[in-house]
C-alpha positions in Angstrom: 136.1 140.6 123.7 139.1 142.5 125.0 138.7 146.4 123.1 135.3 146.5 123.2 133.2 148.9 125.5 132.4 146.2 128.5 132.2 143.2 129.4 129.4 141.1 128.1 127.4 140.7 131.7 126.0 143.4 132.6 123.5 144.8 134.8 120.0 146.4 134.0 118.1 148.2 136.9 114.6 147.6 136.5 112.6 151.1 137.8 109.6 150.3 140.2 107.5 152.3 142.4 107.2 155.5 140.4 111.7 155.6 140.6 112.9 158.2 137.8 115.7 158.9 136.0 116.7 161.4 137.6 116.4 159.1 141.0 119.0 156.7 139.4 121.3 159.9 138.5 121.2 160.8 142.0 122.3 157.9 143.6 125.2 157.2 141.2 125.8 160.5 141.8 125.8 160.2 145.2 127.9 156.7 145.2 130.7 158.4 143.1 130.5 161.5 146.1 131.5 158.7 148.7 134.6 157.7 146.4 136.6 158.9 143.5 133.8 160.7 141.7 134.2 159.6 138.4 132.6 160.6 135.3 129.6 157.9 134.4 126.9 157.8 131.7 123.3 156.1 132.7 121.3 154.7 129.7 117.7 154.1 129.3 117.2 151.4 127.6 113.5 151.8 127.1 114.2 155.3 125.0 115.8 152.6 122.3 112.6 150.6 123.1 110.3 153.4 122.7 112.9 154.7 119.0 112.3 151.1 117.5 108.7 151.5 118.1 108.3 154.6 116.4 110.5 153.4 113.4 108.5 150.3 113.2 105.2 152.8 113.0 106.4 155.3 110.7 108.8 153.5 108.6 107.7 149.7 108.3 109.1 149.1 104.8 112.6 149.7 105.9 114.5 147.4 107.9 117.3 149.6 110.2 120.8 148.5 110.2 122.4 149.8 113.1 125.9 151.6 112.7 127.8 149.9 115.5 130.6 152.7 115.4 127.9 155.0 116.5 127.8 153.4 120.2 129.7 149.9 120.7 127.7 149.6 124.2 127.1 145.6 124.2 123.9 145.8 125.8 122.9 148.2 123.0 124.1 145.7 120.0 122.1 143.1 122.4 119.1 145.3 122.6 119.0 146.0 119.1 119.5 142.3 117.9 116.7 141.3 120.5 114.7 143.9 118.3 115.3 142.7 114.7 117.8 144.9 113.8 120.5 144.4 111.3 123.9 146.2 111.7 126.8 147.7 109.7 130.6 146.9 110.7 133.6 149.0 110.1 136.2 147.2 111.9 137.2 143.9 113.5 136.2 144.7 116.5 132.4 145.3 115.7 132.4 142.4 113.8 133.6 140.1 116.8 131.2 142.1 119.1 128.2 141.6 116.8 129.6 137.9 115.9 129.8 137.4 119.5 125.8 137.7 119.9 124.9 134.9 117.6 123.8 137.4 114.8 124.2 135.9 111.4 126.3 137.0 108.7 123.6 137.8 106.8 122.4 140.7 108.8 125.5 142.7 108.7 127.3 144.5 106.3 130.6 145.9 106.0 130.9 149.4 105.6 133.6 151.6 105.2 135.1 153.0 101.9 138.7 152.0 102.3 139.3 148.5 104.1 142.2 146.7 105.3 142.9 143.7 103.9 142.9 141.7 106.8 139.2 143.0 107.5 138.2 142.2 104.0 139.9 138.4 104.6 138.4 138.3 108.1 134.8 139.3 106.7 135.4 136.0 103.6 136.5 133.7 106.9 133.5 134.4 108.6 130.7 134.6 106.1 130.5 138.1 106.2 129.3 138.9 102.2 128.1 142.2 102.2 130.3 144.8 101.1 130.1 148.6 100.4 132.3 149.8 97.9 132.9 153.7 96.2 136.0 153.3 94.5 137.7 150.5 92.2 140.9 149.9 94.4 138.7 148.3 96.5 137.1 146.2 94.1 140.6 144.9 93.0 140.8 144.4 96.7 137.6 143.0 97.4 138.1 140.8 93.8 141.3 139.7 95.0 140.5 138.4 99.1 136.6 137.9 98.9 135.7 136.8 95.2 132.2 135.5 96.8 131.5 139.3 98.3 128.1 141.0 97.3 128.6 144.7 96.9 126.5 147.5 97.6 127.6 151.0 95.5 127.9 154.1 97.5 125.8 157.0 95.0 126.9 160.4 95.4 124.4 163.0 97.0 124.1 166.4 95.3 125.0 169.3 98.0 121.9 170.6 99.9 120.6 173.1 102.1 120.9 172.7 105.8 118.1 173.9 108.2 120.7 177.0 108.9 120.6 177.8 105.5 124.0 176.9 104.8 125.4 174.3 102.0 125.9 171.3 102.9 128.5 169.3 100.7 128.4 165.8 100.6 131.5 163.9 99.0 130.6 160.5 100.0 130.2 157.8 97.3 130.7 157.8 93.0 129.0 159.4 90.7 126.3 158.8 88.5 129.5 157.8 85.8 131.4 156.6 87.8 129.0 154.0 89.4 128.8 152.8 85.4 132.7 152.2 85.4 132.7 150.6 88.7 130.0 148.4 87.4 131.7 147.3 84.4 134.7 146.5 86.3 133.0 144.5 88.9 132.0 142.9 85.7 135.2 142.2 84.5 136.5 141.3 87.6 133.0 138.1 88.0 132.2 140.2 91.5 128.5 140.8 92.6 127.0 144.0 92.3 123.5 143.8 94.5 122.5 147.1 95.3 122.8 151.0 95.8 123.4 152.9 98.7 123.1 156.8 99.4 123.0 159.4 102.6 121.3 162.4 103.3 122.5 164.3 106.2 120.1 165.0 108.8 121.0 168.7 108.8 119.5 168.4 105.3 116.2 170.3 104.5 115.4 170.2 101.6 113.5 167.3 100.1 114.4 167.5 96.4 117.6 166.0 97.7 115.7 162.8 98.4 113.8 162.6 95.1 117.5 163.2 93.0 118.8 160.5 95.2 116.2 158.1 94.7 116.4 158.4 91.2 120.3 158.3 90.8 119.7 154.8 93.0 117.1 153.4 90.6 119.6 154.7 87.5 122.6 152.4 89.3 119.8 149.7 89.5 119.0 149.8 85.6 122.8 150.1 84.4 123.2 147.0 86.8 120.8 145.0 85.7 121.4 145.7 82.1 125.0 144.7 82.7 123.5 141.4 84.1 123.6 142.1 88.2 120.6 141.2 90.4 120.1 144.2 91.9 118.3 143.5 95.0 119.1 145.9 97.7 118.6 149.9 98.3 120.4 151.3 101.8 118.9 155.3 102.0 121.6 155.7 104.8 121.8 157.5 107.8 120.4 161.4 108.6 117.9 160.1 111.1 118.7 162.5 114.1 116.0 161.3 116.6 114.6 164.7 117.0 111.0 165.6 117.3 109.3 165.1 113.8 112.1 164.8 111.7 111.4 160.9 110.9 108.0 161.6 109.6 109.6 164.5 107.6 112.3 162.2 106.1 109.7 159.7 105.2 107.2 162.0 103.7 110.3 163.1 101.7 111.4 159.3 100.7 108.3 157.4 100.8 106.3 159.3 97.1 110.0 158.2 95.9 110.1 155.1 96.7 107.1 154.2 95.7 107.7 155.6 91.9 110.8 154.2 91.9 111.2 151.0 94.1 107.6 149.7 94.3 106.9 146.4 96.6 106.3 144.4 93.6 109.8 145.3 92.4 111.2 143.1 95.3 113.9 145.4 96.7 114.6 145.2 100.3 115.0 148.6 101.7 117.5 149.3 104.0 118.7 152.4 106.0 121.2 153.0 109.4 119.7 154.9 111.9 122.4 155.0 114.2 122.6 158.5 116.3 118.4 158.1 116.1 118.4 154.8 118.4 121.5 155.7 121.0 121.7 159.8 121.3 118.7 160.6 123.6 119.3 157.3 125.4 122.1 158.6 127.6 123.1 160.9 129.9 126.2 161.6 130.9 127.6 163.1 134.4 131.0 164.8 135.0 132.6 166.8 138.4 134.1 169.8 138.2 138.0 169.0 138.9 139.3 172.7 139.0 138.4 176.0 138.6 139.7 179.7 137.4 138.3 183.3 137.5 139.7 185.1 134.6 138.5 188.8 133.8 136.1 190.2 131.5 138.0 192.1 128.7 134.8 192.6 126.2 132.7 195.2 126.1 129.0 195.5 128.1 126.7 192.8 126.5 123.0 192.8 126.2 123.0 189.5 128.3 125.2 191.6 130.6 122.4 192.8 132.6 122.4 188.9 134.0 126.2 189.2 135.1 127.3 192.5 134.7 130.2 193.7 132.5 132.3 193.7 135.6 131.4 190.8 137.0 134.6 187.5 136.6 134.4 184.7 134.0 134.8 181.2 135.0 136.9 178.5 133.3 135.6 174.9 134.5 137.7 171.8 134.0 135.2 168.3 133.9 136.8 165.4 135.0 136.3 164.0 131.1 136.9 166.1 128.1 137.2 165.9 124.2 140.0 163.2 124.3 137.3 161.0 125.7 133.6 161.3 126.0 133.0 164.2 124.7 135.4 163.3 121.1 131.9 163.5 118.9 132.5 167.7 119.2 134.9 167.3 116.4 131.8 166.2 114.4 129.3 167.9 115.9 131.4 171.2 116.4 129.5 172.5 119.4 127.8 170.9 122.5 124.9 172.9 124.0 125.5 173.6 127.8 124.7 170.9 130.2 122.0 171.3 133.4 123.7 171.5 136.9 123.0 169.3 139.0 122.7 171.2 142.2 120.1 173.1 143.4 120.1 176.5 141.9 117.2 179.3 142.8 116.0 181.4 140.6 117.3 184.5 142.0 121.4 183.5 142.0 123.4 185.4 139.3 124.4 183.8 136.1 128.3 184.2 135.1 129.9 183.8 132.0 131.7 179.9 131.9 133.7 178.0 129.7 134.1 174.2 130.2 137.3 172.2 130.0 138.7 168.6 130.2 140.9 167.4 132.2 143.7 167.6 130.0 144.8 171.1 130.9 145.1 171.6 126.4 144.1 174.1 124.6 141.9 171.6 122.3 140.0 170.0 125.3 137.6 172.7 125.2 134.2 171.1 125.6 132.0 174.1 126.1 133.0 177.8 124.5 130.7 180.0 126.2 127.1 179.6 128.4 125.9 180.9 131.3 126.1 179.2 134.6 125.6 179.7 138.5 129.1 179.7 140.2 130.5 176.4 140.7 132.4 174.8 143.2 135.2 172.1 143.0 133.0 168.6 143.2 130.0 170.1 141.4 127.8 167.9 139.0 127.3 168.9 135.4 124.9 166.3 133.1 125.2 166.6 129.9 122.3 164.6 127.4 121.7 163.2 124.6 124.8 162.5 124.3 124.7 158.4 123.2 126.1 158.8 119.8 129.7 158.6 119.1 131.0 159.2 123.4 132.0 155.7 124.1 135.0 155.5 121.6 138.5 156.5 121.7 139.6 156.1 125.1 141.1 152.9 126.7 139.1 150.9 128.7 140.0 151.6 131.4 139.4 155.5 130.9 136.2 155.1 129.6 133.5 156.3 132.2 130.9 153.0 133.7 127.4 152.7 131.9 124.8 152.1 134.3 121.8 151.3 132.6 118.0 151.3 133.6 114.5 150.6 132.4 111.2 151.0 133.5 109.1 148.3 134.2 106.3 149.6 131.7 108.7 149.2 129.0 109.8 145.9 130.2 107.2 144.5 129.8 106.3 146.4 126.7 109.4 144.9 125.4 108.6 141.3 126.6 105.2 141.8 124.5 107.5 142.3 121.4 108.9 138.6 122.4 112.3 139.7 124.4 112.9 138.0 126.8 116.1 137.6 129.3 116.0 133.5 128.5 115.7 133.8 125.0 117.2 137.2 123.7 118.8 138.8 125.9 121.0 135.9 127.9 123.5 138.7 128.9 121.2 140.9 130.9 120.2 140.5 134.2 117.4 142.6 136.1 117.9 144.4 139.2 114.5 145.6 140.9 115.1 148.8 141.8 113.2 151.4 144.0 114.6 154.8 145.4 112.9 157.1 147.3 112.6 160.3 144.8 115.9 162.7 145.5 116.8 160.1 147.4 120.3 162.4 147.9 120.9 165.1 146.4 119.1 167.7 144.4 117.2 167.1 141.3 119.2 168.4 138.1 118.3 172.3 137.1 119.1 173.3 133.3 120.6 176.8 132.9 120.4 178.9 129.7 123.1 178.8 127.2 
């Protein structure tokens, strides 16, 4: 599967006799010191584990279909598929990769708004008959290379309130009207029209949003089904950020809805694509501090300035990975909080304002604006977390930085309880007992105040 994130062997460490994460960072860590000292990203595995158990609690009614572009990691599709999961396609690529793992056709959907026609040929050749659509060029496409498709409409979300206060707009999808058009063309044009689809953003507060989504979804299902369709399916989308409590609070937002407007009895399989909840927290990722500069100080005496006073330098850091590569998910996120260093730092050594680079040298590859940091040398340790969701795109290959990935044995066997096993499930995994002495090399990881 040339273009894809690895190779399809890979790996797992298995954690026994009380070895942490941190005691796996540490000696990768210490490898890379002993040769080129490469960026690297450790996974645990058993925080997917331990997501799809929560989801499973809290949202049983929905079945998740993972967003592949979110993290193409093959051990993560593999995980995922092991677990039930659907997943949702937007390229060739992610369709050979989840393909490749015996999933069947009828667990993924093609997303995307606007797709090539050679993807929309490739999905027809391979069974691939799930569709989302916004617009009606693409039915006309769509009508044209895969006449046997079955669509799901993208509904428009009123803008909301995010938790800052701030409006968030949200131009994804049709209409209320123009889901009617698109309906009566799909008509016209003998395609299948099976279902709805909408997205809240996670940043999204307010639960009236939910209940005026819900209901635009079950108007698309009556114009539908009045037009003759067997509407079947309803996909609420992404906005599941994996942070404390914010699952239960989207479902206690969607669930009253749901049950008004898409009860059991009605039949309609729920979906939704929690992609950044499954991968984000899962991994880590490490980085060395390449180069250095001291610039000086030109604003004025700060309140924080007490830390590193007004006269004190300012330090530019450049990581041995940067925006064009690991760290490409700023330009959605637009800010990355400031990582913990890995070094041993006491409580007593000055902070100094920093700024951190990549490699590149550009003005653009600035990961990090402004936090506070101890002074750093050359071949320092930064590790940077959560940061599983959209970091393993972009770059080639053979830039992108190793995955190591890890479980412990109590969610190993937790997950062999669920019925996944290596024999059966997982054929592409391989366990590697591991136990390190805790530290086993070099200072546990110390956070540092942005």
């Amino acid at each position: 599967m040339k273009g894809l994130v690895e190779e399809v062997h890979y790996s797992v460490d298995l954690l026994e006799g009380g070895t942490a994460l941190s005691d796996v960072i540490d000696n990768h860590i210490y490898q890379q010191t002993l040769s080129q000292k490469n960026a690297f990203f450790v996974a645990d595995l058993g925080v997917i584990l331990s997501q799809h158990g929560r989801w499973r609690t809290c949202m049983s009614e929905v079945r998740p279909f993972y967003p592949v572009r979110c993290n193409s990691s093959s051990a993560v599709v593999e995980l995922l598929a092991a677990l039930g999961c659907g997943f949702i396609c937007s390229n060739k690529c992610e369709l050979e990769l989840v393909k490749g793992f015996g999933i069947s056709s009828e667990d993924i959907i093609l997303g995307g708004g606007c797709k090539q026609l050679s993807l929309i040929k490739y999905a027809a050749k391979n069974n691939v008959n799930l569709l989302l659509c916004d617009n009606e060029a693409e039915l006309r496409k769509i009508s044209r290379c895969h006449p046997k498709a079955r669509l799901v409409l993208q509904v428009a979300v009123a803008a909301a309130a995010s938790s800052e206060g701030e409006e968030v707009s949200i131009e994804i999808g049709s209409t209320l009207k123009d889901c009617r058009h698109l309906l009566e063309v799909a008509k016209e044009l003998k395609l299948q029209v099976v279902g709805a689809k909408f997205h809240v953003p996670s940043g999204c507060q307010d639960p009236e949003v939910y209940v005026h989504a819900v209901s635009d979804a079950r108007c698309v299902f009556d114009m539908g089904e009045e037009l003759g369709f067997h509407m079947s399916i309803l996909d609420v989308g992404g906005g599941f950020n994996g942070s404390d409590n914010q699952l239960e609070k989207v479902h206690g937002a969607l669930r009253p809805m749901l049950d008004k407007y898409f009860p059991p009895s009605c039949g309609v399989s729920l979906l939704a694509e929690p992609g950044s909840y499954y991968v984000s927290s899962a991994f880590t990722l490490a980085v060395n501090i390449i180069a250095k500069k001291v610039v000086a100080r030109d604003r004025p005496e700060e309140p924080h300035d007490s830390v590193c006073g007004s006269d004190e330098p300012e330090f530019l850091y450049y990581m041995n990975d940067g925006v064009y590569g690991s760290f490409a998910y700023k330009l959605l996120e637009g800010s990355i909080p400031a990582p913990a260093v890995h070094k041993a730092v006491s409580p007593e050594e000055p902070l100094f304002s920093s700024s951190l680079w990549g490699p590149s040298m550009d003005g653009l590859d600035q990961v990090v604006e402004s936090c506070l940091l101890p002074e750093l040398s050359i071949g320092d340790w930064l590790l940077f977390s959560n940061t599983g969701d959209n970091s393993l795109g972009g770059a080639s290959d053979e830039l992108k930085p190793p995955v190591y990935y890890m479980i412990s044995a109590s969610d190993w066997y937790e997950m062999q309880d669920l019925g996944v096993s290596l024999d059966t499930s997982m054929k592409n995994f391989s366990l590697v007992p591991c136990s390190l002495p805790s530290a086993a090399h070099t200072p546990t990881a110390v956070s540092t105040p942005a």
